[in-house]
Structure formats: structure tokens, C-alpha cells
N, C-alpha and C positions, 0 to 999 in steps of 0.2 A: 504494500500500500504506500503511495505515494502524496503525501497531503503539503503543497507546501504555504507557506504563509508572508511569503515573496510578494511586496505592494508596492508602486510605485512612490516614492519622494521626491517633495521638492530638490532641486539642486542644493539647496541651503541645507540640508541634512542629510544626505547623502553620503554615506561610507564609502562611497568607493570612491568618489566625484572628488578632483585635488581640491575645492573649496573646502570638502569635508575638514579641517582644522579647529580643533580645541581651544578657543579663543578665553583669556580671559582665566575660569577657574577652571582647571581641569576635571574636577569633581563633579560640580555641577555640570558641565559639558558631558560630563560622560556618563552621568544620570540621564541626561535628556535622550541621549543618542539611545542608552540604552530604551528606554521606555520606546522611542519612537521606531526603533527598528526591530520588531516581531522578533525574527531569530535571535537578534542578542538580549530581547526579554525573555525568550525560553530560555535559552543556555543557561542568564543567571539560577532560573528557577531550577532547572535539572543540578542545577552544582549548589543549592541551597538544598536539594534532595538530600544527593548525596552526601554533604556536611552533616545531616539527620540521620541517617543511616549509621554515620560515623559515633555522629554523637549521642547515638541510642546505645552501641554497643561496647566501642572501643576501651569506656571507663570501667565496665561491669565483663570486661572480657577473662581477666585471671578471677574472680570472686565465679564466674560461671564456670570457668577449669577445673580450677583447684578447691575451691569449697563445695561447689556443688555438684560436679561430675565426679569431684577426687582422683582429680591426673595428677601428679608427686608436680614438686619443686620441676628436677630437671627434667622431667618430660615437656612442661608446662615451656621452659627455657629452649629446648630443642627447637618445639613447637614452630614458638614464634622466629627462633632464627629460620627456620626451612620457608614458614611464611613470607618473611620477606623475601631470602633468595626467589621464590617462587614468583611474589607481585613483582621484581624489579622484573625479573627476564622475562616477564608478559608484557609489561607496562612499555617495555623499551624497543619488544618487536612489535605489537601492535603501531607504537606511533611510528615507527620506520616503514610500516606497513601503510599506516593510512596515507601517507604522502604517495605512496607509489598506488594505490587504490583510488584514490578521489573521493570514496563514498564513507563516509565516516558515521552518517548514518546510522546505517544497516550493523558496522561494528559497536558502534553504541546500542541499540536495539539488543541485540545478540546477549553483549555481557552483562547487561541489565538486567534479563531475565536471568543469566545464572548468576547473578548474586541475588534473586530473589527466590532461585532453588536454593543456594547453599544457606541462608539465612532461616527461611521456612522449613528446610530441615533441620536445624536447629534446634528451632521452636516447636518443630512437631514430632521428632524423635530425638527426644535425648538421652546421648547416651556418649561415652569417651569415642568409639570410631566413629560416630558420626559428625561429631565436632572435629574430629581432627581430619578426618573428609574434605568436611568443609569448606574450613577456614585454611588448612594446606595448600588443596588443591582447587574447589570451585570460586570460592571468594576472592583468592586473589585477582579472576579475570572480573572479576567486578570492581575492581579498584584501580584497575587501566583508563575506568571510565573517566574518572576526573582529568587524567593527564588529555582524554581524548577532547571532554568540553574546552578544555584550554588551548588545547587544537585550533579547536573551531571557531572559540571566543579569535585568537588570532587570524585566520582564514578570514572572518569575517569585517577586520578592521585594515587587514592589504591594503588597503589604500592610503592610508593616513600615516600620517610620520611618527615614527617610532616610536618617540613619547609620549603622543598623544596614546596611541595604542599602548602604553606601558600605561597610561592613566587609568583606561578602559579596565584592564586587567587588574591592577588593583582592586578598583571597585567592585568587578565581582568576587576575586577573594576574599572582599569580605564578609562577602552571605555569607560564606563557609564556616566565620570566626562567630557570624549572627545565628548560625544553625548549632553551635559549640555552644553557644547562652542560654538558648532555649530548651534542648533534646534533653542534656543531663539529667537537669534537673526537674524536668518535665516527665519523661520516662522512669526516674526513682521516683517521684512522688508518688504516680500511677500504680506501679508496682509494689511498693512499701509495704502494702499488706497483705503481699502476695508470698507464699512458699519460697518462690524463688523466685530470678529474674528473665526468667525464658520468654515471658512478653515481650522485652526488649528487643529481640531476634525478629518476633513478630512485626514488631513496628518497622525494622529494617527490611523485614523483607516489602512489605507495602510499600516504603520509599523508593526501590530497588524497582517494583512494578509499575508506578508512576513516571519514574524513568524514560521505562524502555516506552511505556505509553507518548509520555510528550516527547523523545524521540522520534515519533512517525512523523511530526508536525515538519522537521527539520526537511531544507531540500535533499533529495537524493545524491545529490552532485552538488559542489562548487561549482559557481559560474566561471565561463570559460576562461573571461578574462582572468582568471586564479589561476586558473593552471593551465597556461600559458608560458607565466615566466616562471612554473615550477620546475625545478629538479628533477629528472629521471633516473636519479644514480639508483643502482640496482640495490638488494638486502645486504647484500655480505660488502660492499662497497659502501656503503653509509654505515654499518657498523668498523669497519675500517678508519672511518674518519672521528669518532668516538673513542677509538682507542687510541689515537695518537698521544706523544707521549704530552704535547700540550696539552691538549681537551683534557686528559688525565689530570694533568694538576691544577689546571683549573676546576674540576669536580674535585679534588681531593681539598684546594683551598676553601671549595665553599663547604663542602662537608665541615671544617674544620668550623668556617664561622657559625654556618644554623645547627651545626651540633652542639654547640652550647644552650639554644633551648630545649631540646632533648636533656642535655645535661642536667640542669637546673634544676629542668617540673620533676626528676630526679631525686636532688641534694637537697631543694630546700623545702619539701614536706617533712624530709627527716631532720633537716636541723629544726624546722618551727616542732614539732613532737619533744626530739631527744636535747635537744639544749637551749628551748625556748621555753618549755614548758607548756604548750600549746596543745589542740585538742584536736581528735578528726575531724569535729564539726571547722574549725576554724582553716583545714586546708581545703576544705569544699569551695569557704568561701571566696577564699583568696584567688585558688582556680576561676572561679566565676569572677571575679572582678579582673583578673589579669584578660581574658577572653573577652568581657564587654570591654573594655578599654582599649581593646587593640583595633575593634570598627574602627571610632576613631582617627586614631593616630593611623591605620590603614588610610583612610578618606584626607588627612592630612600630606602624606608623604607622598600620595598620589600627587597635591596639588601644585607640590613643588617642586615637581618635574620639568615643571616649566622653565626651572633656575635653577635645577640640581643635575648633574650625571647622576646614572642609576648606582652607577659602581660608588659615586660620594656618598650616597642614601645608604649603601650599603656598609658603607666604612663607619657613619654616622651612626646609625641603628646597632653596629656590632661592638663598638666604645660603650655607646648607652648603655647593651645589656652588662659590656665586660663589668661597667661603673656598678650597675645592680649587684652582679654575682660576687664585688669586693665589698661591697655596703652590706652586703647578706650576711659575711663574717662576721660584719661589729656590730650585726643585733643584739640585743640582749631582751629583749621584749617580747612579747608575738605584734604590738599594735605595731613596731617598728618595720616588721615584712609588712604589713597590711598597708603601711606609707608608702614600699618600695614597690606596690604593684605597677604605678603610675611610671615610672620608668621600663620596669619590668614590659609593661605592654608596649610604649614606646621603642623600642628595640628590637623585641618581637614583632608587632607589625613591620618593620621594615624588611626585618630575615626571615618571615613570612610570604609577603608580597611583592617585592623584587626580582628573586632569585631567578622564575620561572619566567620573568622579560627578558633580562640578562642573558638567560640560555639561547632564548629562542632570536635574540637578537646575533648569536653567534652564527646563525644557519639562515638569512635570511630566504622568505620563496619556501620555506621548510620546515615547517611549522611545527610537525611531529619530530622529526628529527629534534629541534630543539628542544622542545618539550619532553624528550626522551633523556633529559639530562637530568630531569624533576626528579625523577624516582632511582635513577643512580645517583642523585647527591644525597635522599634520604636514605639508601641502603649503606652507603659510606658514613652516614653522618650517625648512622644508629650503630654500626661495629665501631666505630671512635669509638662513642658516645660508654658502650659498654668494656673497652679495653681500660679508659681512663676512670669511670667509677670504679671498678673492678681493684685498679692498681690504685689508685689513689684513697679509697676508701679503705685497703689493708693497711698502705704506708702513714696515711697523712691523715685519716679523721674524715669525715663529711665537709667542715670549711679548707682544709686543704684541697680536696678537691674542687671546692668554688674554684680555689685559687685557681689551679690546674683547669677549669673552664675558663678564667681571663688571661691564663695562655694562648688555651685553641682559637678564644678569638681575637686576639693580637694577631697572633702568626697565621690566620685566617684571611684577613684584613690584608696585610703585608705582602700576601701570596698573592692575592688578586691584583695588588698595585702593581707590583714586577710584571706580570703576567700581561694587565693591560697594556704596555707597551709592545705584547709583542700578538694584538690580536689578529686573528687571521680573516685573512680577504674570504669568505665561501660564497660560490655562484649559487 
């Protein structure tokens, strides 16, 4: 089925049309654009989905393991490392794939519904194989979907200059962080006086069907003018150009900086507990104000595109958090984390909503390809993320390892700077 939702616009709003330019605030520009051009107000809803999905499961995902299914510690650990190898090497051929396919479509359709099999079986037969089923092996191909709306989010803004388009993107990212404020805490309440939390599963699996639903809405194809001036490098050629030994360090540099927020939502529940004196209730809440506060500062950093490189946003945002995760140390409080959320989110929006421009700016014409960078810098950024709490939390304590997180992103930062001089020309 083919339904598209393709209407003609003024030349004055017109995505494709070189008038198209973000004048002015970028934010508000790219609300408008969004509201006024169908596709890019699906996509954001499909990725405010999928942020719900996320955010129904992801928190209550080791409490449904290990307390409620009774998968041991390191099985549980396994688990999730096979997991992620599993979503990067889906995540990274799919988007190499939809650049040399066109129809991105029909692969968003696709993995939609299996993440609303793997999900629904969850919820409707639970048991240790069928979770580890799952979430191994069908769920990952549902977690491709996001790199693929970010595809398409790009596809659709071709036409406009880079930052405007890095503006665009921002702002849908931030449903995802608006779908984080909501789900959590919305899906624990629901459930709270429930046995267990297997509802949660449920909720995601519905999300996951709505999906693939407002997926039909999407054209079957880019318009030609898109791909036209695309790339035809073939699969094992474009993965080729990924492993080069720059591409590498530059994914291992950004690993290094958004692995610090990985780090962090890590170190600092245990320091507010074990040397603050703080309570579970009081890391729920903190979580929940670091997430609403990062819209925001999201909608902010977008705006100053207009007067910033992405790569300064980036240096700026990974100072911020490194400033947090040193100020984290000389808590002595719990109200004093509950101060530092305000920076906290400030830094993370940036290492957040960035990242995924950046990339995609490296491959221009190439959407997926770039966007293929997304989920190899978070499978990088999650083996740091686990080498250096691991090592740092035997050696050095939980604020040692803060420290050791305003290393990674120092020398995160640092990496990128060298790096950009030497970035490469891609057709």
C-alpha cells in the first residue's frame, strides 16, 4: 500500500526550493517547517513513538531479567553485550542498505512490526528464552528504526544548508528526550499495582504497531531529485569507507565524549545513595529533571547554529558535562546533585543532538551511511563506558571514576579538534 501525503507548497516553505533557508531563529523555523510539511510531521511522531517504546521498557528492563524472570547477574551482562553487538550490525547495514534501496519505507514498515513481535512476546509469554529471543535477536531490528527516521528526517531536508538541516534534526530529537519525561513515569504508575511489569512490553509493543502503521503514510520512494546526486557505492564499499583508519577515530573520539553520559547516569545514582545519603525515590527524580531539561537546552543549541560550528557545540556541551561530573565529586548533599541537573542536561543535550548531524555531514548525498555512524559510536561508547567503570570503580571509588569520565571527555573533545582538520572531501 502506497498512501503518500506529498502536497504542494508555497515556494516560501518549500524544503527542497534554495529559498527554503532558516531565517532568523532556527527553532522556531524548524517548528514551522516541521508542522507545515506532512512527512517531517510524521517522522517526528514515528521517533516520539519510538522514544515511548524506549521509554516504557528500557528502565524496567534488568528488574524484568533478573527479579522477575530470574536470569543470574552475568547472564543478564552477557545479554545485553550480544544485544548491542546484535543492534549495531543491523543498525549499520540497514542504513548502508537504504541509501543503495531508495525505499526506506517498506524497511521501516518491516522492523516495526518485529519489534512489535518481539515486544508482544514478551508480554504475552514470559519466560527467560523468550526474552532472551527477543531482545537478542528480534528487537534489535527494531531499533534500526530510529537511525532509519533520521535517514529520512535528512532525505527530506536535501535541500537546505547544512545547518539549517542540523537545526531540523535537533528538534526532532527532542521528542525522543519529550517521550523519556513522559513513558517512565507514566508506565510505572500504570503498572505499580501490578504483579509485575510485563504491561510495559505491552505498551511497547503498540508503539512499535503505530509505527509501522504511520509508516504506510511515508512516500515509497524519494523524489528523484534525491537521488540523483546520490551515491551508488556498493555494500562492502561503503562499509570500507567506515573502517578507514580516520572514520575510526573519529567514532572512537566521539565514543569517548557521549560516553560520558553513559558514564555518569552510571556513577552518580551510586554516589547520591552511597555517599550522599540519598534515597531511590530521589534518583527517579533527578533522572526526570535531567530529561525534561535537556528539550530545552536541545531547542537552545539548535538555535545557535546559526553562530556556532557543530563541532564548537560539541566541544561546549562536553566541558559542560566534564564541569558537572567534577562538581559531582564535591557534593556533599543530595539537594546539591538536584542543582547540578541544570548543567547536567545542558551538556547532554548537546552530546545528545549533535552527534548524528556531524556524522551525517561527513557522507554528504548519504544519509544512511552517515547515520550508520549513530549506532557504532553508541556501541563504542557503551564498551568504554563499561571498561572504565569496571576499572575505575575497583581502583579509584565511584568519584574517581567521575574523574576518569572528565578525562574521556577532555580527550574526546581534543580528538575531534585534530581530527577536524583533517576532514575528508566524500562524493
Amino acid at each position: 500500500m502506497s498512501i503518500s501525503l506529498e502536497t504542494p507548497f508555497p515556494p516560501c516553505i518549500s524544503l527542497i526550493g534554495k529559498c527554503a533557508v532558516l531565517e532568523n531563529d532556527p527553532v522556531l523555523h524548524s517548528l514551522r517547517h516541521i508542522r507545515a510539511h506532512p512527512q517531517l510531521l510524521l517522522l517526528t511522531l514515528m521517533i516520539f513513538l519510538q522514544g515511548s517504546a524506549y521509554g516504557s521498557t528500557l528502565p524496567y528492563l534488568s528488574i524484568t531479567a533478573i527479579q522477575e524472570l530470574g536470569m543470574s547477574d552475568q547472564a543478564y551482562s552477557v545479554l545485553v553485550f550480544v544485544t548491542s553487538l546484535c543492534a549495531v550490525t543491523i543498525s549499520v547495514s540497514l542504513g548502508i542498505l537504504s541509501d543503495l534501496m531508495g525505499d526506506r519505507r517498506t524497511i521501516i514498515m518491516v522492523m516495526a512490526v518485529k519489534g512489535a513481535i518481539g515486544y508482544g512476546a514478551i508480554f504475552l509469554f514470559p519466560s527467560i528464552p523468550v526474552f532472551i529471543t527477543a531482545t537478542a535477536i528480534i528487537i534489535p531490528f527494531f531499533q534500526s528504526v530510529s537511525s532509519l527516521i533520521f535517514v529520512s528526517v535528512r532525505a527530506e531536508t536535501a535541500g537546505l544548508p547544512s545547518r539549517d538541516s542540523a537545526a531540523i534534526n535537533a528538534t526532532v530529537r527532542a521528542f525522543v528526550s519529550a517521550a523519556w519525561v513522559v513513558m517512565p513515569a507514566a508506565v510505572g504508575f500504570a503498572f505499580a499495582s501490578s504483579e509485575n511489569m510485563m504491561g510495559a512490553w505491552g505498551v511497547a509493543a503498540l508503539c512499535a504497531l503505530l509505527i509501522s502503521f504511520s509508516s504506510a503514510f511515508l512516500p515509497a520512494r524519494p523524489a528523484p531529485d534525491r537521488i540523483a546526486g546520490t551515491s551508488r557505492a556498493g555494500f562492502f564499499s561503503a562499509l570500507r569507507e567506515l573502517a578507514t583508519p580516520l572514520m575510526l577515530a573519529r567514532a572512537v573520539s566521539m565514543a569517548l565524549l557521549t560516553g560520558t553520559i553513559r558514564l555518569a547516569s552510571t556513577v552518580w545514582p551510586l554516589i547520591l545513595i552511597s555517599d550522599l545519603g540519598g534515597k531511590t525515590g530521589d534518583v527517579g527524580i533527578v533522572a526526570g529533571l535531567i530529561a525534561l531539561f535537556e528539550i530545552p537546552f536541545m531547542l537552545i543549541w539548535a538555535s545557535l547554529l546559526k553562530r556556532l560550528n557543530i563541532l564548537v557545540i560539541l566541544a561546549i556541551g562536553g566541558l559542560l558535562y566534564a564541569a558537572f561530573m567534577a562538581t559531582l565529586t564535591l557534593a556533599t548533599s543530595p539537594w546539591q546533585l538536584y542543582a547540578l541537573t541544570i548543567p547536567a542536561a545542558a551538556g547532554a543535550a548537546a552530546l545528545l543532538s549533535m552527534p548524528l548531524t556531524y556524522f551525517q555531514d561527513l557522507f554528504p548525498g548519504r544519509p544512511g551511511l552517515g547515520t550508520s555512524f549513530n549506532p557504532i559510536n553508541s556501541f563504542l561508547g557503551n564498551g568504554l563506558t563499561a571498561i572504565v567503570f569496571g576499572t575505575g570503580a575497583h581502583l579509584f571509588g565511584y568519584s574517581g571514576t567521575a574523574w576518569l569520565g572528565v578525562a574521556m571527555a577532555l580527550a574526546g573533545i581534543f580528538g575531534l579538534v585534530i581530527l577536524e582538520k583533517r576532514r575528508p572531501t566524500v562524493a
